[in-house]
BAVEXBA-251490 format. One record per residue (C-alpha): residue number from 0; residue in one letter; x, y, z. Coordinates in steps of 0.02 Angstrom, whole numbers. Last residue first. Layout:
residues N
+-----+--------+--------+--------+--------+
: num : residu :   east :  north :     up :
+-----+--------+--------+--------+--------+
: NUM :      A :      X :      Y :      Z :
...
+-----+--------+--------+--------+--------+
END
This chain:
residues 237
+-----+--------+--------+--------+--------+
: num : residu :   east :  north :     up :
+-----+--------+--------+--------+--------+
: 236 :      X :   8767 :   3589 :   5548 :
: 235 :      X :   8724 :   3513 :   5716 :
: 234 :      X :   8541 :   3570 :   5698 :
: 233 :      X :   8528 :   3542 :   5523 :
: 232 :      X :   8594 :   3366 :   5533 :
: 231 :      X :   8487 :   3319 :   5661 :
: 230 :      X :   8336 :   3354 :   5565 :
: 229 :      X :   8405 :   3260 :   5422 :
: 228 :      X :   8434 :   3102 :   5548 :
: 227 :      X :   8276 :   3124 :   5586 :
: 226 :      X :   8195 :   3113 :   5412 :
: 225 :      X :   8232 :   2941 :   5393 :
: 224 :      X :   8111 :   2893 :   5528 :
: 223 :      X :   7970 :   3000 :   5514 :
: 222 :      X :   7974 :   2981 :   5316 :
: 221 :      X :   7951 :   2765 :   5356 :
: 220 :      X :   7814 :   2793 :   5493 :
: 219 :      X :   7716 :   2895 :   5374 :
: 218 :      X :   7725 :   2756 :   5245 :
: 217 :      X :   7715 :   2624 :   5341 :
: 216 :      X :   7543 :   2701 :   5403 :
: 215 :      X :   7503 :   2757 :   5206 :
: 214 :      X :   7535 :   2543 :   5148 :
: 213 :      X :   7388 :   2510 :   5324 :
: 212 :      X :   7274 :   2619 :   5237 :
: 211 :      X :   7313 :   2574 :   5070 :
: 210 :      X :   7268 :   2388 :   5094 :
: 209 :      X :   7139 :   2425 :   5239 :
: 208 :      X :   7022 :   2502 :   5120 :
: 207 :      X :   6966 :   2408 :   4983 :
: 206 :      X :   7004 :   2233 :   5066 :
: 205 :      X :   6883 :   2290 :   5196 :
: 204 :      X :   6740 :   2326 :   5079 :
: 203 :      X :   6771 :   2175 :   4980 :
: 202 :      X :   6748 :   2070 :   5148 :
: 201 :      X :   6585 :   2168 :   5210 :
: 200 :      X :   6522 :   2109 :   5037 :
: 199 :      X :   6602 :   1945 :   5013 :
: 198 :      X :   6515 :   1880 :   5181 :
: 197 :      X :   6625 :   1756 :   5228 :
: 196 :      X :   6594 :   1598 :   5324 :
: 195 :      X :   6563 :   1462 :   5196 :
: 194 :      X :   6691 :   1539 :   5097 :
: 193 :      X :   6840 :   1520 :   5228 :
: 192 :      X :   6883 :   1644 :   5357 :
: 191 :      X :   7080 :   1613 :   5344 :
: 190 :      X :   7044 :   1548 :   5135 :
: 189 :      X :   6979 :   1696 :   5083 :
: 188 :      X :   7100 :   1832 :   5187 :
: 187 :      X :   7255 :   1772 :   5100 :
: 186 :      X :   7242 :   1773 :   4937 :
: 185 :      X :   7126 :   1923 :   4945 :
: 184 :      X :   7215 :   2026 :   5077 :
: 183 :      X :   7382 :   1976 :   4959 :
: 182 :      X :   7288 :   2060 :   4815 :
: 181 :      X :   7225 :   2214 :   4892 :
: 180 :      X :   7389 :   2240 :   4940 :
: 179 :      X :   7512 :   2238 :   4803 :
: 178 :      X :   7402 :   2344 :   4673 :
: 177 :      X :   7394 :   2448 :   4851 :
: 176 :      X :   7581 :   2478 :   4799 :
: 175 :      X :   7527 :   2642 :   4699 :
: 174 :      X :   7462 :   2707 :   4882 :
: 173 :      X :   7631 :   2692 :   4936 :
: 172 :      X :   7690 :   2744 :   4785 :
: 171 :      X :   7595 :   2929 :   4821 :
: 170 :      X :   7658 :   2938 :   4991 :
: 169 :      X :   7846 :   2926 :   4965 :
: 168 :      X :   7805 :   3047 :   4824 :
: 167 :      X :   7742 :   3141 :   4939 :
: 166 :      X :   7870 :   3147 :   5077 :
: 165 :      X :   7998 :   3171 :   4947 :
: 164 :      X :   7937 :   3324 :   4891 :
: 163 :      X :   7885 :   3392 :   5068 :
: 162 :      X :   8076 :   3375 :   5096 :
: 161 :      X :   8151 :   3438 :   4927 :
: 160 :      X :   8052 :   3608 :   4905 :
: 159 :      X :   8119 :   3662 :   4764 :
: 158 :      X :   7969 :   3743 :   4690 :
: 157 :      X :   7959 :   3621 :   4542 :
: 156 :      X :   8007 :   3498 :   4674 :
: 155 :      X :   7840 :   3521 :   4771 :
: 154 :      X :   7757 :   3525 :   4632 :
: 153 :      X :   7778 :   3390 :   4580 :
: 152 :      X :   7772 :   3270 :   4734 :
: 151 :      X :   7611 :   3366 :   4754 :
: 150 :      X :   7531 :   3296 :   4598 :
: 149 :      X :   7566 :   3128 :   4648 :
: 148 :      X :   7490 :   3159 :   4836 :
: 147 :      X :   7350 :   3208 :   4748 :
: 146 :      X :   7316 :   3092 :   4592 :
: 145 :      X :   7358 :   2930 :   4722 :
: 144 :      X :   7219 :   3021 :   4858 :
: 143 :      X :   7082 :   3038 :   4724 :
: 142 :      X :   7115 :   2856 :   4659 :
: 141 :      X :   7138 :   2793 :   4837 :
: 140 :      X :   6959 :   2870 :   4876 :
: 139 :      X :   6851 :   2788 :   4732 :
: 138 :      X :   6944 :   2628 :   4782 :
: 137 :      X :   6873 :   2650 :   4955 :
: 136 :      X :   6713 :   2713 :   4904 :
: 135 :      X :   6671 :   2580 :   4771 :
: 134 :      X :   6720 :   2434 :   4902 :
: 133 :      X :   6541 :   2349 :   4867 :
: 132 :      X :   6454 :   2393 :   4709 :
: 131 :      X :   6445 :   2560 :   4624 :
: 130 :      X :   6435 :   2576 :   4428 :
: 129 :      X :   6528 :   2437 :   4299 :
: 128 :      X :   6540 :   2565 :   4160 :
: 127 :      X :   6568 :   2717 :   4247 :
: 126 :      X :   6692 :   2643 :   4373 :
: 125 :      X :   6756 :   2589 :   4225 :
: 124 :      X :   6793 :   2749 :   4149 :
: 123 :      X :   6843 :   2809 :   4322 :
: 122 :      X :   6997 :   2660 :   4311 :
: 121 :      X :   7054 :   2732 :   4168 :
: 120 :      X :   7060 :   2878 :   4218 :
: 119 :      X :   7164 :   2831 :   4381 :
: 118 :      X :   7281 :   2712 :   4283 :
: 117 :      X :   7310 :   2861 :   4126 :
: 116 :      X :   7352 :   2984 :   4291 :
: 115 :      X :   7478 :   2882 :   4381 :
: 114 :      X :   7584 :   2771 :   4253 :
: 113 :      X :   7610 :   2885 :   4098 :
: 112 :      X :   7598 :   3056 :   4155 :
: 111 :      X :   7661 :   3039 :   4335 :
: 110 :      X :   7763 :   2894 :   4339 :
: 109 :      X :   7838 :   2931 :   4167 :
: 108 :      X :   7890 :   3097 :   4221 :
: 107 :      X :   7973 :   3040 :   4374 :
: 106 :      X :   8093 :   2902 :   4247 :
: 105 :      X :   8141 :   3064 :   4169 :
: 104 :      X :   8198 :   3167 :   4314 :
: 103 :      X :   8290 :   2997 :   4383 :
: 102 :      X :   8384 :   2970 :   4195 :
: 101 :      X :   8421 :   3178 :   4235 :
: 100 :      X :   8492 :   3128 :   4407 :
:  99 :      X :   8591 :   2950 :   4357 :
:  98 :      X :   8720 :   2929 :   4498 :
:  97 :      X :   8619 :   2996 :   4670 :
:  96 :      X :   8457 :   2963 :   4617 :
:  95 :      X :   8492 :   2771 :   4512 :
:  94 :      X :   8594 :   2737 :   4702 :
:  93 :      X :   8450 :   2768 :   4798 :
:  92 :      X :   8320 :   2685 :   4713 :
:  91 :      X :   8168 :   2771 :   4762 :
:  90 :      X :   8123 :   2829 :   4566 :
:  89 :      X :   8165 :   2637 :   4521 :
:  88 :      X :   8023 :   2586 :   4607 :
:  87 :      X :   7893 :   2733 :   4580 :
:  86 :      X :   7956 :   2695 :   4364 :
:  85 :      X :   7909 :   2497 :   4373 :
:  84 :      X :   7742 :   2486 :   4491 :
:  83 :      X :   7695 :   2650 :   4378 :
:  82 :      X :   7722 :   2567 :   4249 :
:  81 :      X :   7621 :   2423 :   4302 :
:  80 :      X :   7486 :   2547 :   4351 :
:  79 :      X :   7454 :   2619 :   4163 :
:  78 :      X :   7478 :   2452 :   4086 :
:  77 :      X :   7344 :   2391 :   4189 :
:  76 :      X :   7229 :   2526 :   4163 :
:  75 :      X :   7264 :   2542 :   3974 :
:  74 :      X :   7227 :   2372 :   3972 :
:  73 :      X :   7044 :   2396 :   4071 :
:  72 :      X :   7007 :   2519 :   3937 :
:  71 :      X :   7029 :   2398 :   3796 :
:  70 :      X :   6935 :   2277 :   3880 :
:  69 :      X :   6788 :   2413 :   3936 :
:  68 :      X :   6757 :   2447 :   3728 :
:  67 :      X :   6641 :   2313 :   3702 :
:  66 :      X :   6514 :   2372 :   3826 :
:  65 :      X :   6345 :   2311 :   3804 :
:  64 :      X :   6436 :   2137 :   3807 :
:  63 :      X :   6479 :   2165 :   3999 :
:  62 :      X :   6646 :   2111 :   4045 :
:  61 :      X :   6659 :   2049 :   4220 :
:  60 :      X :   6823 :   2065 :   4287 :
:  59 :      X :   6983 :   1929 :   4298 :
:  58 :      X :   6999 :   1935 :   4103 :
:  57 :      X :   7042 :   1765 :   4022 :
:  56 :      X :   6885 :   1776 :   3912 :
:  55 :      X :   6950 :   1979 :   3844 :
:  54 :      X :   7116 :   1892 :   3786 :
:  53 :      X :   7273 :   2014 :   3768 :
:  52 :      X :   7400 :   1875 :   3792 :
:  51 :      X :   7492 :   1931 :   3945 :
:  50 :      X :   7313 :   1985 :   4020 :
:  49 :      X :   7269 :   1861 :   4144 :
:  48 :      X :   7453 :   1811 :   4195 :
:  47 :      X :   7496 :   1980 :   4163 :
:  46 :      X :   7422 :   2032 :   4353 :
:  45 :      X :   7497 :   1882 :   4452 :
:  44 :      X :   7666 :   1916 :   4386 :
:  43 :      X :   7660 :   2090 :   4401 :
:  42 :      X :   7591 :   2086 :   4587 :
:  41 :      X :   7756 :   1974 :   4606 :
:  40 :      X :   7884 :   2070 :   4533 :
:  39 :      X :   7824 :   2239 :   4614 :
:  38 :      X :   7843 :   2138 :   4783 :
:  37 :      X :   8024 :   2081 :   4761 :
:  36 :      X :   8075 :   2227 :   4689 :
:  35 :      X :   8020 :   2302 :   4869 :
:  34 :      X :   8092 :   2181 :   4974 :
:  33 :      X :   8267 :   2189 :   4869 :
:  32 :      X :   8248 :   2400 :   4928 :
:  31 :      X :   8218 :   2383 :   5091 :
:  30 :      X :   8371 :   2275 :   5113 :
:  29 :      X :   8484 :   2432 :   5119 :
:  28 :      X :   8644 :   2386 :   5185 :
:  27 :      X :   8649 :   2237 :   5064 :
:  26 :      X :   8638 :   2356 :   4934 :
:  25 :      X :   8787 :   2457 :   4951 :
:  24 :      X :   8809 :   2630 :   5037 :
:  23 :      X :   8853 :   2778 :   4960 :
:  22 :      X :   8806 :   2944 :   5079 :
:  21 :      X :   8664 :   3039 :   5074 :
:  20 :      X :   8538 :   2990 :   5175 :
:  19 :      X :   8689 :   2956 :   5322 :
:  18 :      X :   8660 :   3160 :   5338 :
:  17 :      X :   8842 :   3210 :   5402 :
:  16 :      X :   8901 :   3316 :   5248 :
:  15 :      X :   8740 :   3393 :   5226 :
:  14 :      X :   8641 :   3390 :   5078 :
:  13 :      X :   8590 :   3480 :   4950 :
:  12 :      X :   8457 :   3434 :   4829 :
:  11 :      X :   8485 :   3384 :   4664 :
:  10 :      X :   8473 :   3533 :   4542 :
:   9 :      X :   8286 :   3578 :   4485 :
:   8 :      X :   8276 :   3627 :   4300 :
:   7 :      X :   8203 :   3448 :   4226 :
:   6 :      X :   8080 :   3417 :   4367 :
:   5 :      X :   8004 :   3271 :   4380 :
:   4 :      X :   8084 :   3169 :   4521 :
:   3 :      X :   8231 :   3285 :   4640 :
:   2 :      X :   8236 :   3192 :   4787 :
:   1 :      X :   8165 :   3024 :   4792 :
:   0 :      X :   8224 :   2929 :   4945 :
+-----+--------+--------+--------+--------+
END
């Protein structure tokens, strides 16, 4: 997975002759990575379908009139998290890692400066605007836990550190793919209880939760798993 993201002085990180991380393999062999395109695509296509024209009345959020200026910040919100959808995508592209390192160092940067932290301020400016309401919390906390695991991803290759680095950053687009989430609980969860039956409240407070919840459980499972071939490695090596 991402190895060496954001840092312009680190050098790849070794690796050991044996670790199957590290060798060539083609894409078929690693249908992850079709399944993930295939979800950034989507949650972009159902996001720009609102916004593709820049047109406050299409907007999918209430836009109060005392506030002229929350439009413009909720663009800067949704630009900010589609590149981030883009650059954490391309950052855990194996072969773009092992064949393009100072294109993957770049394409890190981006995620960080221009997807990650302009989304999450954004996002507090309309927290601001809009105030609490139901799911506050829970988005309120994947904001706070994107900006942290995000920043550790960097610093953890800044000091070299190539395991806890990846294990962040492996974190931090998880969380990025609750754009993913939240929307497919909504789609889906709606019409399974059905209107008449759903109290949007208790609803919009699940939806703001379990979607990065349950995207940081695949997550954890997903470093435990490719990381034991590593461990092997060192002990044989």
């Amino acid at each position: 997975m991402a190895q060496d993201i954001l840092s312009a002085d680190a050098p790849a990180a070794p690796r050991h002759a044996d670790d199957p991380l590290g060798a060539a393999r083609p894409w078929w062999r690693r249908p992850w990575i079709v399944l993930l395109w295939a979800l950034v695509a989507l949650t972009l296509l159902y996001i720009w379908q609102h916004y593709i024209g820049f047109d406050p009345s299409k907007a999918t959020v209430r836009l109060p009139k005392a506030h002229p200026w929350k439009y413009p910040v909720l663009i800067v919100h949704i630009v900010g998290g589609s590149i981030a959808l883009i650059a954490g995508a391309l950052q855990l592209w194996p072969w773009l890692r092992r064949t393009r390192p100072a294109l993957h160092r770049t394409i890190g940067r981006i995620y960080l400066f221009g997807g990650v932290l302009p989304t999450v301020v954004a996002a507090t400016l309309l927290f601001t605007i809009l105030g609490g309401g139901p799911g506050t919390i829970g988005r309120i906390t994947l904001g706070v836990l994107w900006t942290i695991t995000s920043t550790l991803a960097f610093v953890k290759i800044r000091q070299r550190q190539y395991a806890e680095h990846r294990k962040y950053m492996i974190f931090s687009y998880a969380l990025a793919l609750d754009a993913f989430s939240v929307r497919f609980l909504i789609w889906a969860g709606i019409p399974l209880i059905g209107k008449e039956n759903l109290d949007f409240e208790l609803f919009f407070e699940f939806v703001a939760w379990c979607g990065w919840l349950f995207n940081l459980l695949v997550a954890y499972w997903w470093v435990e798993r490719t990381s034991k071939p590593r461990r092997r490695a060192v002990r044989t090596g």
